[in-house]
C-alpha positions as CSV (number, residue, x, y, z in Angstrom):
1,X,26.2,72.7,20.3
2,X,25.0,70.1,23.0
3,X,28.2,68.9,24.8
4,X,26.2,66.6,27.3
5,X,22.8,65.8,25.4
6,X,20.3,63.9,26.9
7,X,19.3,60.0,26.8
8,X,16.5,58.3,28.6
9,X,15.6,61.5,30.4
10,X,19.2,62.1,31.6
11,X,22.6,63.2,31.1
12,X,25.5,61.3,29.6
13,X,28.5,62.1,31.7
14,X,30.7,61.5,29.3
15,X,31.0,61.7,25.0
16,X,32.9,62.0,21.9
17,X,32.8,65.5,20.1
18,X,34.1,64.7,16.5
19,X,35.2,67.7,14.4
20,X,36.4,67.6,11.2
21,X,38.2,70.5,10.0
22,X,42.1,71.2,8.3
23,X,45.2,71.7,9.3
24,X,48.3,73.1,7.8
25,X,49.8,70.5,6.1
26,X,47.5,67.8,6.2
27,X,45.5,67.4,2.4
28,X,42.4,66.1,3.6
29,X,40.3,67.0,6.7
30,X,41.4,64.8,9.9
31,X,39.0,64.2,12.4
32,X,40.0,65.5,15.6
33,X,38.2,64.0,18.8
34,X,37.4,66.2,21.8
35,X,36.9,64.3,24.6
36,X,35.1,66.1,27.7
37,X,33.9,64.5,31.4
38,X,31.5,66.3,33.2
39,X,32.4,66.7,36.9
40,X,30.8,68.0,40.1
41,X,31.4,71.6,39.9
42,X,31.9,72.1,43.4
43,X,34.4,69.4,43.7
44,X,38.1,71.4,43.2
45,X,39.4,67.2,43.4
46,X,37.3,65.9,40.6
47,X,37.8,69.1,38.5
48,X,41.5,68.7,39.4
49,X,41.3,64.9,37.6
50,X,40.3,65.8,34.6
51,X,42.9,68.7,33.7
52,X,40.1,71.5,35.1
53,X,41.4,74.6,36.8
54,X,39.2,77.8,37.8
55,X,40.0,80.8,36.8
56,X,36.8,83.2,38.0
57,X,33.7,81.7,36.3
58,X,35.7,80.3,33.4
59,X,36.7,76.8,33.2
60,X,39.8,75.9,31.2
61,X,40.4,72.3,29.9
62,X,43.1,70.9,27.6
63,X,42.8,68.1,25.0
64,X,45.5,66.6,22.8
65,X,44.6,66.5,19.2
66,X,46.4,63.8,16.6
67,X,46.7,65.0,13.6
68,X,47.3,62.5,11.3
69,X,50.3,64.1,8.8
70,X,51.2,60.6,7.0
71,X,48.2,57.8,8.2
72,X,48.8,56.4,10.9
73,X,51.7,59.0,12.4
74,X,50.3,61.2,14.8
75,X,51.7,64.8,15.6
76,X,51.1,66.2,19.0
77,X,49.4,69.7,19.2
78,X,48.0,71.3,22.1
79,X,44.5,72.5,22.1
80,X,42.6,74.6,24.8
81,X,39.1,75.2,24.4
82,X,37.9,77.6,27.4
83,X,33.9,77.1,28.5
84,X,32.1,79.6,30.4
85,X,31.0,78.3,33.9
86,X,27.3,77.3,33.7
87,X,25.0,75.5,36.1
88,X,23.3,74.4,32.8
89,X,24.7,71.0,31.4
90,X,24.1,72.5,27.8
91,X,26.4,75.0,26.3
92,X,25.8,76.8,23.0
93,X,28.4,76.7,20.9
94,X,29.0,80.7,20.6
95,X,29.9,80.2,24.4
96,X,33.2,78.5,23.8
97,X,36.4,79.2,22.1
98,X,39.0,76.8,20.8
99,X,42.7,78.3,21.5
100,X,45.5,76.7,19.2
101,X,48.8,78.1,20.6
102,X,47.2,80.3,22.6
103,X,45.5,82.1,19.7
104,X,41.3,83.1,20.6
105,X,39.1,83.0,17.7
106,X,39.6,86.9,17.6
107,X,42.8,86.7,16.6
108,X,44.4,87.9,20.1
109,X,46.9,85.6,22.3
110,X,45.0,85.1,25.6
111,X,46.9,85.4,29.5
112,X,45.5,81.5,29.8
113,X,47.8,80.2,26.7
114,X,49.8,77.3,27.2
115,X,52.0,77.7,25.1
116,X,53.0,81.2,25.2
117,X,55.5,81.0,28.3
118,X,57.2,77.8,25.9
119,X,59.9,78.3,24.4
120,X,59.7,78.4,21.0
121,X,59.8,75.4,18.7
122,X,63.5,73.8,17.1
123,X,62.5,73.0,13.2
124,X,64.0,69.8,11.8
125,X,65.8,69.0,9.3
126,X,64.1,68.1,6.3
127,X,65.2,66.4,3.0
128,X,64.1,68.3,-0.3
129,X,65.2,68.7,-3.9
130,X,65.9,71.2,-6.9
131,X,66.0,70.2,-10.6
132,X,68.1,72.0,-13.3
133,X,66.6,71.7,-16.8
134,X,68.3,72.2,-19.9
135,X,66.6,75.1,-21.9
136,X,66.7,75.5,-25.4
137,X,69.2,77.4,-27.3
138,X,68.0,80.6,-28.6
139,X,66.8,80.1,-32.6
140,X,67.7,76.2,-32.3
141,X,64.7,74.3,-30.6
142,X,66.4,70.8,-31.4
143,X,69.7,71.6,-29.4
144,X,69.9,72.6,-25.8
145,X,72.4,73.7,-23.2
146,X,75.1,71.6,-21.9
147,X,75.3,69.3,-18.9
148,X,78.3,71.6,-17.9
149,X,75.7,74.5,-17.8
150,X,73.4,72.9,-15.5
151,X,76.7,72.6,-13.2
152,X,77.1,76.1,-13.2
153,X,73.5,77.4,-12.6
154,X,73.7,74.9,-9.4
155,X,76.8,76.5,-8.3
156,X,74.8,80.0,-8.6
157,X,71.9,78.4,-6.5
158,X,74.1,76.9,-3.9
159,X,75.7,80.5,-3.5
160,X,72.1,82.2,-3.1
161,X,70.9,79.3,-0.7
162,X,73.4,78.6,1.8
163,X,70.8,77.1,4.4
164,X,71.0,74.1,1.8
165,X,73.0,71.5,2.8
166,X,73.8,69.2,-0.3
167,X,74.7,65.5,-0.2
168,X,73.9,63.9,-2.9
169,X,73.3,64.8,-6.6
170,X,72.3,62.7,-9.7
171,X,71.5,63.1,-13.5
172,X,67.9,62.3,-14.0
173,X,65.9,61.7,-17.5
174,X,62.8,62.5,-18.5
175,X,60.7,61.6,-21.1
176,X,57.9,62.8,-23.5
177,X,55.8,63.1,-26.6
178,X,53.6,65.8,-27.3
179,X,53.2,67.5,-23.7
180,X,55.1,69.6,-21.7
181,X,57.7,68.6,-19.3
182,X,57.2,68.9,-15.8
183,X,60.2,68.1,-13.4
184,X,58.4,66.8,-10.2
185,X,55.7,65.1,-11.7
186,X,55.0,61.6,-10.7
187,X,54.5,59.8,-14.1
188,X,56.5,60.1,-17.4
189,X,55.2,58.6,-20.4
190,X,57.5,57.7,-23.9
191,X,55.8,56.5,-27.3
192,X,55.0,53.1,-28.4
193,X,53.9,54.4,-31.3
194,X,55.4,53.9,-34.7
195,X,54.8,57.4,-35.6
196,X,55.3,59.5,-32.7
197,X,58.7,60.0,-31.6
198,X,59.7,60.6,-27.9
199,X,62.0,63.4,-26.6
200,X,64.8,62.7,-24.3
201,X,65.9,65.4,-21.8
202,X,68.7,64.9,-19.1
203,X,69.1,67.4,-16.0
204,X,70.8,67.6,-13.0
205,X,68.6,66.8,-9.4
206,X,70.8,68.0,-5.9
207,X,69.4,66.5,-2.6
208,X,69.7,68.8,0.1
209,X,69.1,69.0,4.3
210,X,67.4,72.0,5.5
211,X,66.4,73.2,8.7
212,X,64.5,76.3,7.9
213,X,64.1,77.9,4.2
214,X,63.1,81.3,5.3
215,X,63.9,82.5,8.7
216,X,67.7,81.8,8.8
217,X,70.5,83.7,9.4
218,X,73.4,83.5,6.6
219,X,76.2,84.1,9.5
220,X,74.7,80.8,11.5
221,X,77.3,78.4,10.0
222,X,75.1,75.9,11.7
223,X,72.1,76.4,9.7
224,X,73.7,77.6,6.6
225,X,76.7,75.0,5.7
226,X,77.0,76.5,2.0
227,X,77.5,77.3,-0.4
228,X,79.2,74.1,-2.4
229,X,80.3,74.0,-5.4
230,X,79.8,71.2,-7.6
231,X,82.2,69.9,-11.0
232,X,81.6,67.0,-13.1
233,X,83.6,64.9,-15.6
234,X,82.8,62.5,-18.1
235,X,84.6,59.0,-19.0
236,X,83.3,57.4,-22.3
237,X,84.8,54.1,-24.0
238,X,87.4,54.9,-26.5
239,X,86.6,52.1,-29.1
240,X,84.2,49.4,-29.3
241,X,86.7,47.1,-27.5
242,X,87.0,49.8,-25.0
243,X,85.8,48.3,-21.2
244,X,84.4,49.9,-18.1
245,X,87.5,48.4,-16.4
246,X,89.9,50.5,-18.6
247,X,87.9,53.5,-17.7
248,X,87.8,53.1,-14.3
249,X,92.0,53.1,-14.6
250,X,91.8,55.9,-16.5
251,X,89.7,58.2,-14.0
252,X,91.7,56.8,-10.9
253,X,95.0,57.9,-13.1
254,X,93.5,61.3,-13.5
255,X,92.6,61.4,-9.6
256,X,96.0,61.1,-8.8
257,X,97.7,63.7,-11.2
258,X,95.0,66.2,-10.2
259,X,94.7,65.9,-6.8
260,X,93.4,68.9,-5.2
261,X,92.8,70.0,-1.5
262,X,88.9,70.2,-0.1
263,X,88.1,67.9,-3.3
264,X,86.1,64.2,-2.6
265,X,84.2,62.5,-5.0
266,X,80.7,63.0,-4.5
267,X,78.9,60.3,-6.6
268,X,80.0,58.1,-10.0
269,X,77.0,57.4,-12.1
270,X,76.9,54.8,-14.7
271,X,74.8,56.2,-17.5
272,X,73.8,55.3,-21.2
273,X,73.8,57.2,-24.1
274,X,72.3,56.8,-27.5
275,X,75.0,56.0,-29.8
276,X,74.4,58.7,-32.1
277,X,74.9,61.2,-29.7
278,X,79.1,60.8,-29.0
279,X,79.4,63.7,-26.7
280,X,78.3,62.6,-23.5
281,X,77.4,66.2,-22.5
282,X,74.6,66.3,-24.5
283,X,71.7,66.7,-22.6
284,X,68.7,66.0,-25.1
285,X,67.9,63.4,-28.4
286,X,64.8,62.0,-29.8
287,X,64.2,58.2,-30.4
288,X,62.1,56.4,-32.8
289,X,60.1,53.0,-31.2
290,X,59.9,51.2,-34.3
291,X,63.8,51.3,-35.2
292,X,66.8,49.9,-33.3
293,X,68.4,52.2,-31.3
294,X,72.4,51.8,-30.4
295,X,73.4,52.9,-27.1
296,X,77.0,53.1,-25.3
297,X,77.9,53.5,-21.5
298,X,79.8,55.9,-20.0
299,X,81.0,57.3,-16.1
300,X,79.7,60.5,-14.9
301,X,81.9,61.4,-12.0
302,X,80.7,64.6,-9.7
303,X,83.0,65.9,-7.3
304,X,82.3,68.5,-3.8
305,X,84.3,71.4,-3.2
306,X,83.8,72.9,0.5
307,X,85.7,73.8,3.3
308,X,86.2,71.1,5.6
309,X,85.9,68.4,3.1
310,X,88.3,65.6,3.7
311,X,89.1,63.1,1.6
312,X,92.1,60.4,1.4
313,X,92.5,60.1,-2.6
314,X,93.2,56.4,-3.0
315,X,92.2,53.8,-5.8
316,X,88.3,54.3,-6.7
317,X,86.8,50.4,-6.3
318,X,83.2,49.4,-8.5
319,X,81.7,46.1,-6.7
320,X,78.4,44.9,-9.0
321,X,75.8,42.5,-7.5
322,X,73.7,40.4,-10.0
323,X,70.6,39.1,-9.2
324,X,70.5,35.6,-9.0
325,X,67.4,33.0,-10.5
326,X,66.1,31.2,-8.1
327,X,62.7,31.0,-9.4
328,X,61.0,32.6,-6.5
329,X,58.7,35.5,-7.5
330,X,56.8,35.2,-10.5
331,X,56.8,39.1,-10.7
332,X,60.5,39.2,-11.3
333,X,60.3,36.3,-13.8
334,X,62.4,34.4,-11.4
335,X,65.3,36.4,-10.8
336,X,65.3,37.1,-6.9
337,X,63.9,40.8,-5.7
338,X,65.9,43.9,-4.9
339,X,65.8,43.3,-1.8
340,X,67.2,39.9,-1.7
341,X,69.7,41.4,-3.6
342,X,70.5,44.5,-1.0
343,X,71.0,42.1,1.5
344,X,74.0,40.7,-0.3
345,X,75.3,43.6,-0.9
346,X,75.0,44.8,2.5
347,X,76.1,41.7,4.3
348,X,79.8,42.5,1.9
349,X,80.2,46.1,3.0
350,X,79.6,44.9,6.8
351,X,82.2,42.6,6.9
352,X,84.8,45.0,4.9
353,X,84.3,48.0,7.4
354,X,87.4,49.3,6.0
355,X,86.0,50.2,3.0
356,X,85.2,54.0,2.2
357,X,81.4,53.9,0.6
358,X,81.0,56.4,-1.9
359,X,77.5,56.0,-3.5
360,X,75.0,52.8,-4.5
361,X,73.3,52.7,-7.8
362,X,71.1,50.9,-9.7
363,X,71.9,49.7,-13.2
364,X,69.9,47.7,-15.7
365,X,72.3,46.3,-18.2
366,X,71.3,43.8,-21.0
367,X,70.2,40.0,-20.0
368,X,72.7,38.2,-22.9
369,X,74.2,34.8,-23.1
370,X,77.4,35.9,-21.9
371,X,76.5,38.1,-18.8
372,X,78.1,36.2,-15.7
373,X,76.0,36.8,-12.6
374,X,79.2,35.4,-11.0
375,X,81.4,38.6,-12.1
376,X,82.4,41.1,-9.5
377,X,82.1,43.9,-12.4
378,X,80.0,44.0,-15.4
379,X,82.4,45.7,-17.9
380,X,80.3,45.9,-21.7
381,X,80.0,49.3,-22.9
382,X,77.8,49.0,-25.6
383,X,74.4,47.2,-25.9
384,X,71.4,47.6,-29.2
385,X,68.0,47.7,-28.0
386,X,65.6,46.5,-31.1
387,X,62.9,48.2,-32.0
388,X,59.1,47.5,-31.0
389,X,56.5,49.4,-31.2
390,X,52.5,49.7,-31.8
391,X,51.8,49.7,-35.6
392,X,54.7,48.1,-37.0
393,X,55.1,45.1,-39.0
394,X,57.8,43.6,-36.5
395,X,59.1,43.9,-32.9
396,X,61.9,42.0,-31.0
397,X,62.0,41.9,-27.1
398,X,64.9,43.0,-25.6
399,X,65.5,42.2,-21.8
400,X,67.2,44.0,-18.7
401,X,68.1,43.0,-15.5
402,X,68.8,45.3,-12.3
403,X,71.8,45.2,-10.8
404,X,73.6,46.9,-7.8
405,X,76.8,48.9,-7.8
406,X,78.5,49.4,-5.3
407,X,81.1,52.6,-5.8
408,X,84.3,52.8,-3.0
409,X,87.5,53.5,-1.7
410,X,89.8,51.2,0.1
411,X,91.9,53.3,2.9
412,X,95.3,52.3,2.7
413,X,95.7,52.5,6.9
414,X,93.0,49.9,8.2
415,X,92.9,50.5,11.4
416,X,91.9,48.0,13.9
417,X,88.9,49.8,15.9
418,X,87.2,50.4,12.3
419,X,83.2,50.4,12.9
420,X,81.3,48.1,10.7
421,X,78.3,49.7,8.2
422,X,75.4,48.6,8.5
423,X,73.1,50.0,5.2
424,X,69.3,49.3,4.2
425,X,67.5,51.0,1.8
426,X,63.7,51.8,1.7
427,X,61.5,52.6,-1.7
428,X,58.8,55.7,-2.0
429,X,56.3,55.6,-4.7
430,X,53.7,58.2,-6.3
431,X,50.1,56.6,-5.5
432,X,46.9,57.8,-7.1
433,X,44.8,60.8,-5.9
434,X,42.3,60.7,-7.8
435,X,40.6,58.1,-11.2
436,X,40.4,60.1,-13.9
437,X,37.8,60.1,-16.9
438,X,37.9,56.9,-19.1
439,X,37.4,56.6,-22.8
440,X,35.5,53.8,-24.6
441,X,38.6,52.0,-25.3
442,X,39.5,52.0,-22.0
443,X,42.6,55.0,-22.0
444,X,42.5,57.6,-19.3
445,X,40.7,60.7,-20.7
446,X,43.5,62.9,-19.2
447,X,47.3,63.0,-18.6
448,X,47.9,60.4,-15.8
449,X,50.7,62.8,-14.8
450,X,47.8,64.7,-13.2
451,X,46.2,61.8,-11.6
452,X,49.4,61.4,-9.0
453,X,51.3,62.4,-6.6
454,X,54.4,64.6,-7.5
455,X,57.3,64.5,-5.8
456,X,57.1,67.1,-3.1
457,X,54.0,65.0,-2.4
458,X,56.6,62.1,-2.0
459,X,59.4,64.2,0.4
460,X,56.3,65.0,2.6
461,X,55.7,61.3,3.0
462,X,59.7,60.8,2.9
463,X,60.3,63.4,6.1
464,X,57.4,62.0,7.9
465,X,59.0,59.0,7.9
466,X,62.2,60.1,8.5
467,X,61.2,62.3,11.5
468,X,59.3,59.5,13.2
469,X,62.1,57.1,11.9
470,X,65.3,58.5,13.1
471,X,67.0,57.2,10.1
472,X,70.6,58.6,8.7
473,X,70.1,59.1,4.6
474,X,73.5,58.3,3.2
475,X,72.0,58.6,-0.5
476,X,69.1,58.8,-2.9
477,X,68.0,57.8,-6.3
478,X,65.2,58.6,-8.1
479,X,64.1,55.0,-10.2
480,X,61.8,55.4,-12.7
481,X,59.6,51.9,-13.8
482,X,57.4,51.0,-15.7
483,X,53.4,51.3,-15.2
484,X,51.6,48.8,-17.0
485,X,54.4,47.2,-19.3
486,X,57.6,45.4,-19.3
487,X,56.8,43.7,-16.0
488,X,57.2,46.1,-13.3
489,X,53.6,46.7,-13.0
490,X,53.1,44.8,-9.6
491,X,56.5,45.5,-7.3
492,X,57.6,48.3,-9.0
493,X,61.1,48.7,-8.2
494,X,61.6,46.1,-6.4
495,X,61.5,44.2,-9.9
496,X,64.7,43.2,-11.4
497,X,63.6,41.9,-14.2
498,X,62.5,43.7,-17.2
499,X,61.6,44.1,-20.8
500,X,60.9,46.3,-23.9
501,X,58.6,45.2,-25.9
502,X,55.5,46.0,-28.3
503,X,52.3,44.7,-26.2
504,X,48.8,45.4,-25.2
505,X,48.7,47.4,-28.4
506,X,49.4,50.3,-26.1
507,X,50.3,53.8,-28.2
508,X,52.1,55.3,-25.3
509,X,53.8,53.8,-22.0
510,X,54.0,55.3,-18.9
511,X,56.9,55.4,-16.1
512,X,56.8,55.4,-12.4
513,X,59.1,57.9,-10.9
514,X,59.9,56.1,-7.7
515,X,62.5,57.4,-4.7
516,X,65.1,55.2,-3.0
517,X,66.9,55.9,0.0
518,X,70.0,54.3,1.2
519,X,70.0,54.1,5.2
520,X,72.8,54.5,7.3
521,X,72.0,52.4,10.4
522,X,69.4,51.0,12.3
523,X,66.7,52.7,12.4
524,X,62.7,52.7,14.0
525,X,60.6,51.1,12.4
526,X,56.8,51.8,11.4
527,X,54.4,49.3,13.9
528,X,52.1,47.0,11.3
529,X,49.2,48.6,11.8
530,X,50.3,51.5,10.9
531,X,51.9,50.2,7.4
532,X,48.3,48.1,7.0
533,X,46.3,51.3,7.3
534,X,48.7,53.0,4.4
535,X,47.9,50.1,2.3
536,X,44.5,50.5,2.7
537,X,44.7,54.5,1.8
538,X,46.7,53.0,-1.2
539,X,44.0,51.0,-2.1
540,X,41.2,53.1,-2.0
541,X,42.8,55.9,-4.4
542,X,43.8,53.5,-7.2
């Protein structure tokens, strides 16, 4: 290997050595450029300039290497790549070694390492995941455990993982036809089909911080907060004039005659169930495309035990934001984007800093003649989506907006010196690794769930961010939309618009698992170019 080759009969004093080669953590090789000045030998100042010191005969130089983890976010790492002192201006390449952490090629820490007299390296926290799955009673495939289960076996895990620091937890669906379910995968997919019926499975996902996930020590309260413990309880409408307002008065009633030490309220969800399944525990139900399908709403409250865990028990609040038409973005059918919306929303809880935030979630409720986008608090508990699917006579469109609720509690002291919040929110999306094989009528030849990202491909991109961010995650969702139907297919989730409907004569649909993070505070953001050149890697995967 030629570090200073020659041109025009002489030697370039200075040039690029580009290596490609991985790293550990990094999916695709990153080119690493070594950059090397050749200096008079015999001038201690020049070699001085450049980073040189003697030691002997050997010369010593250091280079810092970016290695790209997320485009465009460079990590520093320390290289030193010793060179045996030569009057010849061409070294052979078995006459240098390349020292990461102070590591030889033999596998031996050299006396010239620059970072073994360091001290060692703090981890960060990072922000990961674990799904519980029903399973399948024993001798009954059609019936599976309860939701109450799954809140148990996460009590067991948070017991045998105290380094996991849980803050948030949801319920989280997942769909499917004829192929197995996989829990992080990037894409779902449900029939459109009027023969093929699509199987609905519910489990629980906890969010957790964690600084290190195998060298920790259980007695470092520090690192190891847990174990929590987790309990859930359901509210479902009564009757069919039965409101979400009532039940809201029925759980704050029950908050109050059971109030318990170490107890807050984690997270209430607003879910939907299929009508014919009236225990809301149930964790798994097949649907038909082609028929109408009755659902009803319910609250899914989860509550925190821990030691420490403080919370003033006063009246649980639900604020809903609509989006509003204002005939902007032709991708949302006019309704105004998520975004849009947020900033509403946020701009409210800033100038109530009194207010106790709880959780955010989104909610798409039925688009009907007498939803008020004026209301404070959507209250129907029922709604029937109608049936449409490929290979049926007849199909009716049903229509959903997105909307944001806000859950809280008001503390009964306000004190004067209260700090206003100031929240954001930020979206992270499975992209395409690779195109798979097409058929002749166009259809991918193979599951698309194995043509994207999962989501620990996601968290990676989700803690890069975060660790060059500085951002303060208050909350997550996981939002699943639609692919190439019901008009999410060009902002995603930033859509708040939608529809179910039989079109593109399409046997099968497919879902978008996206992430959405709720920000506490101001945080840094990502320079332009950087954001253009993720595009661009975007791009050149789909």
């Amino acid at each position: 290997m030629n570090l200073y080759p020659r041109r025009n009969g002489r030697s370039e004093p200075l040039i690029d050595l580009v290596c490609l080669r991985r790293f550990p953590g990094v999916r695709r090789a990153s080119e690493v450029k070594f950059r090397f000045q050749k200096t008079n030998r015999n001038s201690d100042s020049q070699m001085a300039d450049v980073g040189e010191k003697r030691k002997g005969s050997v010369a010593e130089r250091k280079i810092i290497i970016g290695v790209p983890v997320l485009p465009g976010l460079p990590l520093q790492s320390e290289t030193t790549i010793r060179v045996d002192g030569s009057d010849s201006d061409s070294i052979s390449s078995n006459q240098y070694e390349m020292n990461e952490a102070g590591v030889t090629s033999h596998g031996q820490h050299g006396p010239s390492s620059p970072v073994s007299a360091a001290a060692p390296l703090e981890p960060k926290w990072k922000m990961q995941h674990v799904d519980f799955i029903p399973g399948s009673l024993k001798g009954k495939s059609e019936d599976f455990e309860r939701f109450s289960v799954l809140i148990d076996r996460a009590n067991e895990w948070s017991k045998a993982h105290p380094e996991a620091a849980i803050f948030c937890c949801e319920t989280v669906q997942w769909t499917s036809m004829d192929r197995p379910i996989f829990s992080d995968a990037g894409m779902l997919h449900k029939s459109m089909y009027s023969d093929k019926k699509s199987r609905i499975i519910r489990g629980l996902r906890l969010w957790y911080m964690i600084l290190d996930d195998t060298f920790y020590d259980r007695s470092d309260k520090a690192r190891c907060p847990g174990p929590f413990k987790l309990a859930c309880v359901n509210y479902a409408p009564e009757g069919k004039n039965d409101n979400m307002r009532a039940m809201l008065k029925r759980f704050n009633e029950y908050l109050f005659k059971t109030a318990i030490s170490g107890r807050r309220v984690l997270r209430v969800e607003t879910l939907h169930q299929l009508a014919d399944c009236s225990d809301p525990d149930v964790t798994s139900w097949m649907e038909q495309p082609e028929k109408s399908r009755e659902y009803y709403t319910y609250f899914r409250i989860f509550f925190m035990f821990h030691q420490g865990v403080s919370q003033r028990q006063t009246e649980i609040g639900i604020r809903d934001f609509f989006p509003t038409f204002d005939q902007r973005s032709p991708h949302s059918q006019g309704y105004e984007v998520y975004t849009d919306m947020f900033k509403r929303a946020a701009r409210w809880l800033y100038l109530d800093p009194h207010i106790q935030l709880i959780n955010l979630q989104s909610v798409f409720i039925k688009v009907k003649k007498d939803v008020d986008g004026l209301s404070n608090f959507f209250e129907r508990v029922s709604f029937k989506e109608h049936g449409s699917a490929y290979g049926s006579m007849g199909h009716t469109r049903t229509e959903y907006i997105q909307i944001l609720r806000i859950v809280y509690m008001q503390q009964q002291e306000q004190l004067e010196t209260a700090t206003p919040k100031m929240m954001f929110h930020k979206h992270f999306s499975p992209v395409r690794v690779r195109k798979g094989m097409e058929t002749q009528s166009g259809d991918d030849a193979e599951p698309l769930e194995y043509l994207f990202e999962d989501l620990r491909h996601v968290e990676q991109k989700i803690n890069a961010w975060l660790s060059y961010s500085s951002a303060v995650v208050f909350g997550v969702e996981t939002i699943p939309t639609r692919m190439n139907t019901g008009g999410q297919e060009t902002i995603g989730p930033e859509t708040t618009f939608c529809f179910n409907d039989r079109e593109k004569n399409q046997s099968r649909e497919y879902w978008k698992v996206n992430v959405r993070l709720y920000i506490e505070g101001r945080y840094k953001e990502i320079p332009v170019q950087w954001a253009t050149r993720i595009v661009e890697e975007r791009t050149t995967k789909t």
